[in-house]
DRENDO-1510 file (C-alpha; in Angstrom, 1 decimal, always signed):
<recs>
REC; n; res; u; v; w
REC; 1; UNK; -11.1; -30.3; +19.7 .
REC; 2; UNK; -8.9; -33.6; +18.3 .
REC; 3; UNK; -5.3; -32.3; +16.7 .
REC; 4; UNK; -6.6; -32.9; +13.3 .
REC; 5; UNK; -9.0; -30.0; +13.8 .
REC; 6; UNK; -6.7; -27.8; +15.2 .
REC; 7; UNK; -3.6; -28.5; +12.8 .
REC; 8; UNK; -6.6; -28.3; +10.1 .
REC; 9; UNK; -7.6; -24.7; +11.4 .
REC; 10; UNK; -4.2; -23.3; +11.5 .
REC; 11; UNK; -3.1; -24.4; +8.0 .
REC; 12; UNK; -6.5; -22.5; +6.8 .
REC; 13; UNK; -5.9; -19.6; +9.1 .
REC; 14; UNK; -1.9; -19.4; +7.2 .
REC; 15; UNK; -3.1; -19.9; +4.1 .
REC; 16; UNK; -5.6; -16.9; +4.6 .
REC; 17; UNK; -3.6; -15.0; +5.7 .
REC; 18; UNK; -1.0; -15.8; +2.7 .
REC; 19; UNK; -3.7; -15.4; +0.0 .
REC; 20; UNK; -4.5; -11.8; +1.5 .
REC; 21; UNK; -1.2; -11.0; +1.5 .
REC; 22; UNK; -0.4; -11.6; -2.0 .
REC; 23; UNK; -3.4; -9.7; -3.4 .
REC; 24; UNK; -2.0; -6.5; -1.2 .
REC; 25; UNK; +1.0; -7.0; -2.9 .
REC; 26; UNK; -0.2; -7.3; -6.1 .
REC; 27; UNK; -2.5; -4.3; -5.8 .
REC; 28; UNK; +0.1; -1.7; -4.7 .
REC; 29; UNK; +2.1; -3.3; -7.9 .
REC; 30; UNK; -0.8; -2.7; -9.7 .
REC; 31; UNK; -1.2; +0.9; -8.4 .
REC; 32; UNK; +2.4; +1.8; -8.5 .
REC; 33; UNK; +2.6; +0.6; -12.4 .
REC; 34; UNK; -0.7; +2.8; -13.1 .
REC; 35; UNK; +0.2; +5.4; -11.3 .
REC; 36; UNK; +3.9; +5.6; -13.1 .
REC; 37; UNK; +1.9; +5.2; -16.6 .
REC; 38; UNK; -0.4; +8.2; -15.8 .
REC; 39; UNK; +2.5; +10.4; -14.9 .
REC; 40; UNK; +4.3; +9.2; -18.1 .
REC; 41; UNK; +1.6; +10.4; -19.7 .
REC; 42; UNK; +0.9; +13.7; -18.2 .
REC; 43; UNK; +4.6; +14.2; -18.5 .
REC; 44; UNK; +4.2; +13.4; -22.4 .
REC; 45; UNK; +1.6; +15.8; -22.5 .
REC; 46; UNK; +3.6; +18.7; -20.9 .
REC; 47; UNK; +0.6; +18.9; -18.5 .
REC; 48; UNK; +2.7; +17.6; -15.2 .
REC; 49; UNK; +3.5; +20.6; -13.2 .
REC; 50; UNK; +4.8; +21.4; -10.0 .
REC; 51; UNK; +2.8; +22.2; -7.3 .
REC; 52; UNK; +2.7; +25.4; -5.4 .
REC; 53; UNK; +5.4; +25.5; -2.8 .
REC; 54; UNK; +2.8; +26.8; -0.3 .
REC; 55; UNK; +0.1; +24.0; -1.5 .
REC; 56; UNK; +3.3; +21.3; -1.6 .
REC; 57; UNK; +3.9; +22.4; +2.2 .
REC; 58; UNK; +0.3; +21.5; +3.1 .
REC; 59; UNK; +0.6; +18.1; +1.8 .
REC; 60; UNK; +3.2; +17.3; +3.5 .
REC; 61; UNK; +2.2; +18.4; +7.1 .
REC; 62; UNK; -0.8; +16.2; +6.6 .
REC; 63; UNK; +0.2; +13.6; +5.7 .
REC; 64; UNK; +3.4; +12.9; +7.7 .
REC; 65; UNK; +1.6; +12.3; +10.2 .
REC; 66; UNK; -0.4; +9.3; +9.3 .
REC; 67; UNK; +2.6; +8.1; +7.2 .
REC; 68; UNK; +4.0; +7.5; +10.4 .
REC; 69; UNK; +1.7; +6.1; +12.1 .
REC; 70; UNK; +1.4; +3.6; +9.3 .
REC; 71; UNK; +4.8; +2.9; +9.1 .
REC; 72; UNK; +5.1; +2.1; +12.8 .
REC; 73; UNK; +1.8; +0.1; +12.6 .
REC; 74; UNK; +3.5; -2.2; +9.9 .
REC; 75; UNK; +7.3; -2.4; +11.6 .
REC; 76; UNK; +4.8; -3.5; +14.8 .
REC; 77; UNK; +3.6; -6.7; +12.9 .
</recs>
């Protein structure tokens, strides 16, 4: 394989991986300004309520776990 190729190959590889990187970005932007609309609008509404202290407890034991693990995954990269 000449340089050319190679250098050629990397540059593609970077820009890939630049290009994906944006549209993550600009999906969780996307999500976070719908999801802030939606509870603007339930709030609006008076139909935002708290949840249930024991259901609220729930959610969090599940999903602290995985948060973690996803957080360590991404301070890894």
């Amino acid at each position: 394989m000449s340089i050319k190729s190679s250098l050629k190959s990397t540059l593609k590889s970077a820009l890939y991986g630049l290009k994906a990187r944006q549209d993550y970005q600009g999906a969780r932007i996307y999500f976070r300004a719908k999801t802030a609309s939606y509870l603007r609008y339930l709030d609006s509404h008076n139909q935002l309520k708290p949840l249930p202290q024991a259901h609220a407890k729930q959610v969090v034991e599940y999903w602290t776990p995985l948060l973690s693990l996803s957080l360590s995954w991404l301070r890894a990269k």
